[in-house]
MIBA-805911 format. One record per residue (C-alpha): x, y, z. Coordinates in steps of 0.02 Angstrom, whole numbers. Layout:
MIBA-805911
+--------+--------+--------+
|   east |  north |     up |
+--------+--------+--------+
|      X |      Y |      Z |
...
+--------+--------+--------+
END
This chain:
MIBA-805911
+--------+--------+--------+
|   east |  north |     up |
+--------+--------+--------+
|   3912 |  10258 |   7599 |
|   4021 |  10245 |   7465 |
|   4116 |  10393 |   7384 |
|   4012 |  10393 |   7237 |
|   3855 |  10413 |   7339 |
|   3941 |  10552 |   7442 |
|   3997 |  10647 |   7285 |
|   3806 |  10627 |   7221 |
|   3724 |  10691 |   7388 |
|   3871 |  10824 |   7383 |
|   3812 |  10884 |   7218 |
|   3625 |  10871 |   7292 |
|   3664 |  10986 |   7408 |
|   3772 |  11111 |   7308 |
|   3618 |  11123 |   7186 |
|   3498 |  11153 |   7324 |
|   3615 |  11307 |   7395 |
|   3660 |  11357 |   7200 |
|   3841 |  11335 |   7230 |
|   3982 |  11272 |   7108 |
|   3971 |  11048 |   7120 |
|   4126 |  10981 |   7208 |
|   4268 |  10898 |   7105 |
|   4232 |  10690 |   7061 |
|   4315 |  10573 |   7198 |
|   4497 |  10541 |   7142 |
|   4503 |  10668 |   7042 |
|   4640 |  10759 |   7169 |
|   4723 |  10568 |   7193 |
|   4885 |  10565 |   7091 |
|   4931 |  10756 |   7141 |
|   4904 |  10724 |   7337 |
|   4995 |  10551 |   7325 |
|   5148 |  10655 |   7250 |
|   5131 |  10787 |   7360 |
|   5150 |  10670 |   7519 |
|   5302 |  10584 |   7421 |
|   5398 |  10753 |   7385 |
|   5357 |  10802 |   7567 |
|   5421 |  10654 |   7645 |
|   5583 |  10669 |   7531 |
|   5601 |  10831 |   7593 |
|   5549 |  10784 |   7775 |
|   5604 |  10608 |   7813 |
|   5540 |  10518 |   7960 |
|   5622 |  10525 |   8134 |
|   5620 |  10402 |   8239 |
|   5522 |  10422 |   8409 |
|   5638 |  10415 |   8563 |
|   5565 |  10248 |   8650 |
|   5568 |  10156 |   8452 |
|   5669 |  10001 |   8486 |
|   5723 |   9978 |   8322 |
|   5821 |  10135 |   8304 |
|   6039 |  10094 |   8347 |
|   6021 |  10193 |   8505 |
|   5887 |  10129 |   8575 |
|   5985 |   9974 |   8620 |
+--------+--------+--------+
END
């Protein structure tokens, strides 16, 4: 099932139960993709203490 055919039985259902139709897929996209980037500016990756490509893992 694609995400077209989810959002369409999504608003199927939200009809049935007379509640408010979810957003359109990707709507969300751009503002979640920026999110993630501002987090991991904020939070950069550490590496894990086995990784072998880290200096002092040598």
């Amino acid at each position: 099932m694609d995400a077209i055919q989810q959002h369409m039985l999504d608003t199927y259902r939200a009809a049935q139960l007379s509640e408010p139709a979810p957003p359109p897929p990707g709507r969300h996209d751009r503002a979640v993709l920026r999110d993630l980037y501002r987090y991991w500016l904020t939070h950069p990756p550490t590496p894990a203490a086995g990784d072998l490509s880290s200096p002092s893992g040598a």
